[in-house]
C-alpha positions as CSV (number, residue, x, y, z in Angstrom):
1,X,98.9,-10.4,7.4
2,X,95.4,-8.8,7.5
3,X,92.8,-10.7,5.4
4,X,89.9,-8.3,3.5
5,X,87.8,-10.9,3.4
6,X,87.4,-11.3,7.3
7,X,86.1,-9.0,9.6
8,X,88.2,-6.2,11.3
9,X,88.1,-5.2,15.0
10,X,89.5,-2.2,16.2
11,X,90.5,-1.3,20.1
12,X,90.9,2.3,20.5
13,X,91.5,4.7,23.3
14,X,92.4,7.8,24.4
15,X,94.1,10.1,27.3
16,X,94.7,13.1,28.2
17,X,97.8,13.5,26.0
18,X,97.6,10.7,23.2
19,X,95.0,8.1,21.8
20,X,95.9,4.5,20.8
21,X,94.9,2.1,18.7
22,X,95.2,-1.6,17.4
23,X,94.1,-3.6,14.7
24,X,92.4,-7.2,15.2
25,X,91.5,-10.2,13.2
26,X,90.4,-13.5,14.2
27,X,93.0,-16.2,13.2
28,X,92.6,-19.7,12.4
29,X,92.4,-20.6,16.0
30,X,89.9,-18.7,17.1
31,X,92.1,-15.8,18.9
32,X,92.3,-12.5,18.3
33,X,95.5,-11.6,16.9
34,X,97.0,-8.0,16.1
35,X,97.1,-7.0,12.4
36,X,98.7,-3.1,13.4
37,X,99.6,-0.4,16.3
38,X,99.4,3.1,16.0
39,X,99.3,6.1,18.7
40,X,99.2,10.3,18.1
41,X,100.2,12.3,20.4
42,X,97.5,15.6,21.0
43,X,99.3,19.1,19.6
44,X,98.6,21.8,22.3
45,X,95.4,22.6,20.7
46,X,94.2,19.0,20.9
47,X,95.2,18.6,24.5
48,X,92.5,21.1,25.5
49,X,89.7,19.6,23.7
50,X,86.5,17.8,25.2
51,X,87.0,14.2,26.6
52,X,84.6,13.2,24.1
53,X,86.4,15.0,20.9
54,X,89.5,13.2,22.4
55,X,87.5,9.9,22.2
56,X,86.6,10.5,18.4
57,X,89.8,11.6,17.5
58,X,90.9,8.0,18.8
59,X,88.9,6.2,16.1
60,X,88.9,8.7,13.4
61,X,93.0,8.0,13.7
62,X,92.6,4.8,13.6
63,X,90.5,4.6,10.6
64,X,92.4,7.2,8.5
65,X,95.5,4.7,9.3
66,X,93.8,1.9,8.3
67,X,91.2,2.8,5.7
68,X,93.1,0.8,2.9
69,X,91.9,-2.4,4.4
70,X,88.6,-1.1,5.7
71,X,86.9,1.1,3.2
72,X,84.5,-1.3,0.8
73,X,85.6,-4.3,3.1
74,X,83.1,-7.4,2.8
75,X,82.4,-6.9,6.8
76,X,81.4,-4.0,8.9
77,X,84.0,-2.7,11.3
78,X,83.5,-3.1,14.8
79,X,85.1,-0.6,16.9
80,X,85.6,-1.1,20.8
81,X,85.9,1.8,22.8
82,X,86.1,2.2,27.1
83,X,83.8,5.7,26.6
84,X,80.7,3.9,27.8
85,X,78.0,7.1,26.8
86,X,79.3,7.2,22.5
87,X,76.2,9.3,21.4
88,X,77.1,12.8,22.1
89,X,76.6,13.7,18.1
90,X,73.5,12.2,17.7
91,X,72.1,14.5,20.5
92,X,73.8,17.6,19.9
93,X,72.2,20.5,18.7
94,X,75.0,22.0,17.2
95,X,78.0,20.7,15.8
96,X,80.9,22.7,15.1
97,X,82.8,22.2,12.0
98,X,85.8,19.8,13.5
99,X,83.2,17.3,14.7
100,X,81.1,17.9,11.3
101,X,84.1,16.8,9.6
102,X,84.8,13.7,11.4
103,X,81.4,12.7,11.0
104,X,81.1,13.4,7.6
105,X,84.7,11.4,7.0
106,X,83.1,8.6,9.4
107,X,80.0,8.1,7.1
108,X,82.4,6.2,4.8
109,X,82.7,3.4,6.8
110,X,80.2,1.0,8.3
111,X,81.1,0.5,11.7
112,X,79.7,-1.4,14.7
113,X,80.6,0.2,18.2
114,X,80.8,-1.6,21.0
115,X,81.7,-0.5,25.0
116,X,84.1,-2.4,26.5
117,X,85.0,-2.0,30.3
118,X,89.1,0.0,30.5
119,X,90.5,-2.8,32.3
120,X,89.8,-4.9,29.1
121,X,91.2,-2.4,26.8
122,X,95.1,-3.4,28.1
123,X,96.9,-2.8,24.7
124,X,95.3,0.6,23.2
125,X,95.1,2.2,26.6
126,X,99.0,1.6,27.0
127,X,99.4,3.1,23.6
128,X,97.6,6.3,24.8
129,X,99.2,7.2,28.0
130,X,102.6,8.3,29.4
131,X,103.1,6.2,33.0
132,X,104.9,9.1,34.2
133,X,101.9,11.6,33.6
134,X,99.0,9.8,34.3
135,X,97.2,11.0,37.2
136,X,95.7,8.6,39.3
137,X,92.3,9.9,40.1
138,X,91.7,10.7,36.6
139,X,88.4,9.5,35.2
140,X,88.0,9.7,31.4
141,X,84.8,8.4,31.2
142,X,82.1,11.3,32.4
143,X,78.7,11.3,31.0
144,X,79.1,13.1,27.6
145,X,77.1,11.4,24.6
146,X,78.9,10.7,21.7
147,X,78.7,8.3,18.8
148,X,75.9,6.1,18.7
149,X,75.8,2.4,16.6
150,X,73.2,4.0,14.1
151,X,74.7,7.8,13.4
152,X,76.0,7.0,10.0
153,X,72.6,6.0,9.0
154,X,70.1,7.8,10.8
155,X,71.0,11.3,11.7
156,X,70.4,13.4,8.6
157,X,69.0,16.7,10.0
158,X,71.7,19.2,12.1
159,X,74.5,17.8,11.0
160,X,73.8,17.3,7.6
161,X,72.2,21.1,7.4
162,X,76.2,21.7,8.9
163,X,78.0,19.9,6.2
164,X,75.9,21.5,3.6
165,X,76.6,25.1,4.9
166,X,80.2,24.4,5.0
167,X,80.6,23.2,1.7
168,X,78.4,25.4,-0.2
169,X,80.9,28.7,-0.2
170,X,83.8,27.0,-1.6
171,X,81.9,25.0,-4.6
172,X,83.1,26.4,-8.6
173,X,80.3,24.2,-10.2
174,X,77.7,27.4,-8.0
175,X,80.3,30.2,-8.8
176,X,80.9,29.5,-12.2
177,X,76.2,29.0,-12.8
178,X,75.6,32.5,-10.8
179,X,78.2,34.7,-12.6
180,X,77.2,33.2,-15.4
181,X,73.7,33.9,-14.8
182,X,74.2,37.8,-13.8
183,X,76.4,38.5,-16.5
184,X,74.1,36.5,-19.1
185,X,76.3,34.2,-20.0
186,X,75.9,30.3,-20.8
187,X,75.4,28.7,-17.8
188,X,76.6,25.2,-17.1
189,X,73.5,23.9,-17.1
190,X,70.4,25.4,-18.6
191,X,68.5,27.3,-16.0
192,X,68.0,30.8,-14.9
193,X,68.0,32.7,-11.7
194,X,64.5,32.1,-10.9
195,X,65.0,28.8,-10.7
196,X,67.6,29.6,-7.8
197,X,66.8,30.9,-4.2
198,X,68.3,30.7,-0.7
199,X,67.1,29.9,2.8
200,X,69.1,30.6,5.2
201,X,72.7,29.9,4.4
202,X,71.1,26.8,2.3
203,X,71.1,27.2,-1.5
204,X,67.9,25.6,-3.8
205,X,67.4,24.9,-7.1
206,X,63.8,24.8,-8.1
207,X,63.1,24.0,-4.4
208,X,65.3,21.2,-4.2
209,X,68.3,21.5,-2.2
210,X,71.5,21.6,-4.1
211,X,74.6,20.0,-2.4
212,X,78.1,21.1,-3.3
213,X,80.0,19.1,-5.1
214,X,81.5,16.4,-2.4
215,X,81.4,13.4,-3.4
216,X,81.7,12.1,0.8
217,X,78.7,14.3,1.5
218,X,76.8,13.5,-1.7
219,X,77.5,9.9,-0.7
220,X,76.2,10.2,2.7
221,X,72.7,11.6,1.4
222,X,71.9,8.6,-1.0
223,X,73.3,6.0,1.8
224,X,71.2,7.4,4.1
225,X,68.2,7.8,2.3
226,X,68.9,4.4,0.4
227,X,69.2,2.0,3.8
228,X,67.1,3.9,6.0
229,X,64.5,1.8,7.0
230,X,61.4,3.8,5.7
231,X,62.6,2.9,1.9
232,X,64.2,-0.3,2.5
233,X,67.1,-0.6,-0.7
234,X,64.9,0.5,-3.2
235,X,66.1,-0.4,-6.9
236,X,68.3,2.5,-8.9
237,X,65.2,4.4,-10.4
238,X,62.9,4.3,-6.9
239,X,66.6,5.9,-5.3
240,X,67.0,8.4,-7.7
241,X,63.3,9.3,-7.4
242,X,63.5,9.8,-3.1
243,X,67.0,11.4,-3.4
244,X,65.7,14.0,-6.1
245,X,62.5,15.0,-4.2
246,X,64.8,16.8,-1.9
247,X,68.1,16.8,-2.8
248,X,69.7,18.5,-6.7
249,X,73.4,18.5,-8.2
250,X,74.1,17.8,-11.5
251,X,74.9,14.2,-12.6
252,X,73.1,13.2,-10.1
253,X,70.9,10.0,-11.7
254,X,74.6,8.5,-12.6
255,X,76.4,8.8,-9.2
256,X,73.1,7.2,-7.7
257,X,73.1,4.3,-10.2
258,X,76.5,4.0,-9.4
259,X,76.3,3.9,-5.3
260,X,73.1,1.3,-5.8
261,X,75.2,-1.1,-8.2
262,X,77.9,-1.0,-5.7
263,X,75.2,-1.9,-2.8
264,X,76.7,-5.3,-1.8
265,X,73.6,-5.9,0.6
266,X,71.7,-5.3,-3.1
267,X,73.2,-7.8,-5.1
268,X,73.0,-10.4,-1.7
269,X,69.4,-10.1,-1.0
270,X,67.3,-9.4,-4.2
271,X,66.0,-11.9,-6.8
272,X,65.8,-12.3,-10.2
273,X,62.1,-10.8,-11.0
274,X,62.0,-11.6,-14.4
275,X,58.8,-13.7,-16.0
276,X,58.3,-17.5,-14.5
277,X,57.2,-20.0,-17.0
278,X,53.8,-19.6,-16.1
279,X,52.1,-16.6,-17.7
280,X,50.7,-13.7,-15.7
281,X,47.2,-13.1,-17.0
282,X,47.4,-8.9,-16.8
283,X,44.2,-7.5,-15.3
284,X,44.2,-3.7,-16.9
285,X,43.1,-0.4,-15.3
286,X,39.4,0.3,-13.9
287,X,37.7,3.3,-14.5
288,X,36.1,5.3,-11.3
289,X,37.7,3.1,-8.7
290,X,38.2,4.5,-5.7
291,X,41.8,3.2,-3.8
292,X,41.0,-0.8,-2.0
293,X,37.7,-0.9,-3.9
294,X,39.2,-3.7,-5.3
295,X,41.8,-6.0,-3.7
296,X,43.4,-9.4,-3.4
297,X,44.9,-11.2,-0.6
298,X,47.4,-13.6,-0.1
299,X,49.3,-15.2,3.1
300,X,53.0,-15.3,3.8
301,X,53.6,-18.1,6.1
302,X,56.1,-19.9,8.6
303,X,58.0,-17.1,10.1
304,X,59.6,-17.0,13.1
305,X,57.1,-17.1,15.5
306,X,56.5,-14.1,18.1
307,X,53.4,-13.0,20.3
308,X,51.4,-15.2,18.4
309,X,52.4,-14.7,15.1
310,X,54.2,-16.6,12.3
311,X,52.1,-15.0,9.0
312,X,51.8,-12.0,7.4
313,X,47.9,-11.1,5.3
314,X,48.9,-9.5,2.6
315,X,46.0,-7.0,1.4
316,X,47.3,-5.3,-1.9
317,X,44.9,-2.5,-4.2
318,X,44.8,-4.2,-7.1
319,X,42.9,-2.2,-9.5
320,X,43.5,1.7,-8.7
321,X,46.4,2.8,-6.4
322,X,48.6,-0.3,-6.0
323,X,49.1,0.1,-2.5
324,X,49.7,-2.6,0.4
325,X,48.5,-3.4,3.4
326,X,50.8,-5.8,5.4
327,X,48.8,-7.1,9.0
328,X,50.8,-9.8,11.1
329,X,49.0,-13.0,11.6
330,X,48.6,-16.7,12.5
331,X,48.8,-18.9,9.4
332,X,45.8,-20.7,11.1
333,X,43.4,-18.1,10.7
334,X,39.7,-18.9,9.5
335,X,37.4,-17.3,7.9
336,X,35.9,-15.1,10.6
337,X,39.2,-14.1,11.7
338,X,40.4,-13.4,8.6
339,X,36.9,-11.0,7.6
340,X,37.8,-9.1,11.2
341,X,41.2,-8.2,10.3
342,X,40.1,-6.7,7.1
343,X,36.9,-4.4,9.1
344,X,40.8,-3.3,11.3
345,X,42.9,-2.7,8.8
346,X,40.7,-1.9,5.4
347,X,37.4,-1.0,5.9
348,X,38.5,1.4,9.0
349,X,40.3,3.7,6.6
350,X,38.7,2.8,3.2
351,X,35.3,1.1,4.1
352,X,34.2,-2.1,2.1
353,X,35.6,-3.1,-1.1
354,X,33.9,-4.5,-4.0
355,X,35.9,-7.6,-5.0
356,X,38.2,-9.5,-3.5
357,X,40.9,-11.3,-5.3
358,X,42.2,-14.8,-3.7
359,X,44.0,-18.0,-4.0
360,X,41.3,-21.2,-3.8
361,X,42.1,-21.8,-0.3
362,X,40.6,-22.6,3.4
363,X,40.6,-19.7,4.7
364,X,38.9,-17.4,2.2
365,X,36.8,-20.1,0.2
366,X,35.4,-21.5,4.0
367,X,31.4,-21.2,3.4
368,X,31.7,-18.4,6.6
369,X,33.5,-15.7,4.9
370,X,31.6,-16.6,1.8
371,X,27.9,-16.1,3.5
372,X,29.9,-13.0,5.0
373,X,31.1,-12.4,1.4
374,X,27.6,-12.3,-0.3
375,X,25.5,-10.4,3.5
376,X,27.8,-7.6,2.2
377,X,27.8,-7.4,-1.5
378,X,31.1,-8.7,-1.9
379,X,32.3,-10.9,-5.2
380,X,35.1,-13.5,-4.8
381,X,37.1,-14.5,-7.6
382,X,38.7,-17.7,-6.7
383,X,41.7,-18.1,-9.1
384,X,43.0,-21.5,-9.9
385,X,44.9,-23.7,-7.5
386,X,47.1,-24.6,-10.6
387,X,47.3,-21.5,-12.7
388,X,48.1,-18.5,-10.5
389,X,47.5,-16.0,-13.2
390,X,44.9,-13.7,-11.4
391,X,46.7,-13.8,-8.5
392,X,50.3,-12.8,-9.9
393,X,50.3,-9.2,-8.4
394,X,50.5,-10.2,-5.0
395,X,52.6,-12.8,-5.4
396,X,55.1,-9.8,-6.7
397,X,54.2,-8.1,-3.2
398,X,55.0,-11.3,-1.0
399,X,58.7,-11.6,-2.7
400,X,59.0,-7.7,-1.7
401,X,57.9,-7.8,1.7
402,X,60.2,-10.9,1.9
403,X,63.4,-9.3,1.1
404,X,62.8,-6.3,3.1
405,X,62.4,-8.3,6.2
406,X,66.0,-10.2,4.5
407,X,67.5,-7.2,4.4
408,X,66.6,-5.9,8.2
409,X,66.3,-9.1,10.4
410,X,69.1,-11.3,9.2
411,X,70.4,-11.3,12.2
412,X,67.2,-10.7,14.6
413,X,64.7,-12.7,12.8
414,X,62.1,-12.2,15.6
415,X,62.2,-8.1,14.7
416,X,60.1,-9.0,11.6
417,X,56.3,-7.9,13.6
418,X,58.0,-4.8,14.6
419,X,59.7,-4.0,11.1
420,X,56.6,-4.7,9.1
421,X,54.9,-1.1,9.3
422,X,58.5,0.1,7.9
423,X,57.9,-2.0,4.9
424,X,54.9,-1.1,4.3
425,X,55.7,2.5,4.2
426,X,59.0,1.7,2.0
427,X,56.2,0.1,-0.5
428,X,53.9,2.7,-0.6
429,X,56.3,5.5,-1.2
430,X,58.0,3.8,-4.2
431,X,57.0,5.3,-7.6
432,X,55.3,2.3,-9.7
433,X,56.8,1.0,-12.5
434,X,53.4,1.6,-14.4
435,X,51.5,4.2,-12.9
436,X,54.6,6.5,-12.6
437,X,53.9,8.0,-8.9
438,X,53.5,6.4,-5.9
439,X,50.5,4.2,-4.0
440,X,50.9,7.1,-1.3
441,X,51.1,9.9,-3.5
442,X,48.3,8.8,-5.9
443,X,46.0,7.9,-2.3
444,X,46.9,11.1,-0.4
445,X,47.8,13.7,-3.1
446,X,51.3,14.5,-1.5
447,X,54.9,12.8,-0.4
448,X,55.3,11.9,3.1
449,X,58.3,13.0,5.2
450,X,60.2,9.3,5.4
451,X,63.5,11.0,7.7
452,X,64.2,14.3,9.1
453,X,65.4,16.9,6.7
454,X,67.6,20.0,7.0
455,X,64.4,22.5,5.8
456,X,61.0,22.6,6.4
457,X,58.4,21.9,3.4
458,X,55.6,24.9,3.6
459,X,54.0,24.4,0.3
460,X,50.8,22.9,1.2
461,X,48.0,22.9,-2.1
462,X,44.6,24.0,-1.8
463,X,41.5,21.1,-1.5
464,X,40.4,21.6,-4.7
465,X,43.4,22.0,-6.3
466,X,45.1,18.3,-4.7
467,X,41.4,16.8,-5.3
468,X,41.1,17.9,-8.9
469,X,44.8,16.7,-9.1
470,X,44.3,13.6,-7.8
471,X,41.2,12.4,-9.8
472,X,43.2,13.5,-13.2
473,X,45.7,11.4,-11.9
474,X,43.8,8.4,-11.1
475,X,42.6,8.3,-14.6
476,X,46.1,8.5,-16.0
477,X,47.0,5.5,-14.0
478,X,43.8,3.7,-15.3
479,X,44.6,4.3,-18.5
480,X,48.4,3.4,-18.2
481,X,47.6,-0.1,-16.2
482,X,45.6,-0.8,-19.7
483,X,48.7,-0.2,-21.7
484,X,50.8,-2.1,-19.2
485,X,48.2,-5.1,-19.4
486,X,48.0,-5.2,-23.1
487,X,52.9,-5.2,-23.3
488,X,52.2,-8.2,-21.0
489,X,49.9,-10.0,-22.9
490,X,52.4,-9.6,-26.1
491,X,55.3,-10.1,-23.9
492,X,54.1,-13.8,-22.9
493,X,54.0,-14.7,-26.7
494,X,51.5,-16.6,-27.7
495,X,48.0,-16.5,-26.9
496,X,45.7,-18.3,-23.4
497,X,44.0,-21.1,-24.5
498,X,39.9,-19.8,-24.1
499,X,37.4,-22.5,-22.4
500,X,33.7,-22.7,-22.4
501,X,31.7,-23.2,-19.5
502,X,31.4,-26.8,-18.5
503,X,34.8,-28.1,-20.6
504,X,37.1,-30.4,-19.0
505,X,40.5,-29.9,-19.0
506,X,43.6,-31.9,-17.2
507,X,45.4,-30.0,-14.9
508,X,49.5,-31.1,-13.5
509,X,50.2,-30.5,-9.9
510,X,53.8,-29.7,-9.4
511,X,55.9,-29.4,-6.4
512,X,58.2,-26.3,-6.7
């Protein structure tokens, strides 16, 4: 009997006349065993399709047969298939609605596709083909791209723009707002026709795209925008926030809470972030500061080494913008190398800061980068090896960066150099808790494009007007980081002990 809670395998195939299909789990002794069998012979109309359609009807099939012990399942399906070039959708510039569909019903499922050679593929290939009508020089497997491993995640742009057209016609929540709206009425939702336009056959609401209501295709939006790399599983606010710069329909902050509570990679990977025993001493907001004026560093350590590298710096603004800068490393860096890679990666794009914010350690108390330190007017404030207080906001960063490389290099834990510009970008583009907007927007005055969307942005602001914005800004976020400083402080309970100069005081080193 097939077991949810171990991974499914699927072998599917098709003809010219029929696809085939079987079921597979691994039983106790290590074999593959058959769970199911199913084959479909094509109607007329089928028979005449593409080799390729005929391929994807093979596993759509199976799924739809299937999709009781699949959908939600604990594992991703792997799906073996004999066409060797799967990745016609992802390269086609059109779909047409049967294949929009079937891509749309296959977003539900996380699958892992695999080519396997037709001699291996014994059981589904006898499933899909009559001996008596096969014709010996046949050749089903021409160079047509079809589906590739990373479709259901990635490609967001034509086909998406497809689904949306499709959809948008027969939806009653849109019918019932614009009659509404001509004939004056109440509205099911409070809004007026103003706040509606169209673009082509795409329909907006206050330049946000609204998507019809189907709950497969709404689903497919926040999954995609939700595990794409770029944001990295953000929490159920920092979701809601990237899905609604884009994307409208009403409800939609519940349904995306919903789909992130239901993230089983979520719940896995992420840790408790509530307070540790030791109190955080909160550093407030800082009037005038431009963004990395003033930072602090820390060093993530003992990864998996590759081309040299086993560390990650960690550079984080600490006082303005709250932005990161993540640069791979060795964890025995000294001084001098440690100075260099802040000229490459800081003081290139925001020249020298001010103060910079450290653990007591080797390789930024060493009397080098402290001569360095005081040639170029910088301050160190060298927290204490026991009490991590001034230091607490980039420990917050490390345990970040650490479960977005969890979440993406699980299973290639060497990919962790190449994946750490992604995480950077997923920190940066995540609204703050505190400041309300993000490190990027607050540093650039806009919001990046993460993934391809099905309309193009033309709103660009004027100089001044993004300039003047962004200074009023900054001082909001100065203002709030005081606020924020002040809850933690009353949080904690109970006051810091104060110390003069020159006091002694007995301190416990404990291994965690």
């Amino acid at each position: 009997m097939p077991d949810d809670e171990k991974p499914f395998i699927i072998k599917a195939d098709a003809s010219k006349w029929a696809t085939g299909a079987v079921l597979k789990q691994q039983g106790s002794d290590g074999e593959l065993h058959p769970c199911g069998y199913i084959s479909h012979a094509f109607t007329a109309t089928e028979r005449n399709y593409e080799i390729y359609d005929h391929e994807l009807l093979a596993i759509t099939n199976a799924l739809k047969a299937w999709e009781h012990y699949l959908l939600g399942g604990a594992h991703p399906v792997t799906v073996l298939s004999d066409h060797k070039n799967l990745t016609y959708l992802r390269t086609a510039q059109k779909l047409n609605r049967r294949q929009a569909r079937l891509s749309l019903y296959l977003t539900q499922f996380e699958l892992r596709l695999v080519h396997v050679p037709g001699t291996k593929m014994v059981q589904s290939d006898a499933l899909s083909r009559r001996p008596d009508l096969i014709d010996e020089e046949e050749n089903d497997n021409e160079d047509i791209v079809m589906l590739p491993d990373k479709l259901f995640v990635n490609v967001i742009d034509t086909e998406l723009k497809a689904m949306l057209e499709e959809a948008l016609p027969s939806d009653k929540f849109l019918q019932m707002t614009i009659e509404s709206l001509i004939e004056k009425g109440t509205p099911p939702i409070k809004s007026s026709l103003q706040d509606w336009r169209t673009e082509g056959n795409l329909l907006f609401y206050k330049d946000r795209i609204y998507v019809p209501n189907n709950p497969m295709l709404r689903r497919l939006i926040v999954k995609t925008i939700h595990k794409a790399l770029p944001h990295g599983h953000p929490g159920q606010w920092n979701t809601v926030d990237q899905v609604q710069r884009d994307y409208w329909w009403p409800g939609m902050t519940k349904f995306i809470k919903s789909f992130v509570d239901g993230c089983a990679a979520c719940q896995q990977m992420k840790v408790n972030t509530h307070p540790t025993r030791t109190p955080i001493q909160p550093i407030g907001g800082h009037k005038d500061v431009l963004p990395f004026q003033i930072i602090s560093m820390d060093l993530i350590t003992d990864l998996p080494k590759i081309a040299d590298c086993d560390s990650i710096l960690v550079v984080v603004d600490h006082a303005a913008m709250k932005g990161v800068i993540f640069i791979p490393c060795h964890k025995k860096i000294d001084a001098t190398d440690t100075a260099e890679l802040l000229f490459q990666h800081v003081y290139k794009h925001f020249g020298l800061p001010d103060k910079i914010i450290s653990d007591r350690d080797p390789r930024f108390a060493a009397e080098v980068f402290k001569e360095m330190g005081k040639l170029l007017g910088i301050k160190q404030m060298l927290s204490t090896a026991y009490h991590p207080q001034t230091d607490g906001e980039t420990e917050r960063v490390n345990q970040k960066v650490e479960i977005f490389l969890r979440f993406f290099c699980a299973k290639e834990q060497t990919k962790w150099k190449d994946l750490l510009h992604f995480a950077e970008f997923a920190h940066n583009t995540r609204t703050h808790s505190v400041t309300k907007n993000s490190p990027f927007y607050l540093t650039m005055g806009y919001h990046p494009r993460p993934l391809p969307t099905v309309f193009e942005k033309t709103t660009v602001p004027s100089v001044e007007k993004r300039v003047a914005e962004l200074k009023k800004l900054r001082e909001e976020t100065s203002a709030l980081l005081d606020i924020a400083a002040r809850r933690v402080k009353e949080r904690n309970g109970k006051d810091l002990d104060k110390f003069e100069k020159g006091q002694k005081d007995l301190l416990k080193s404990q291994k965690s």
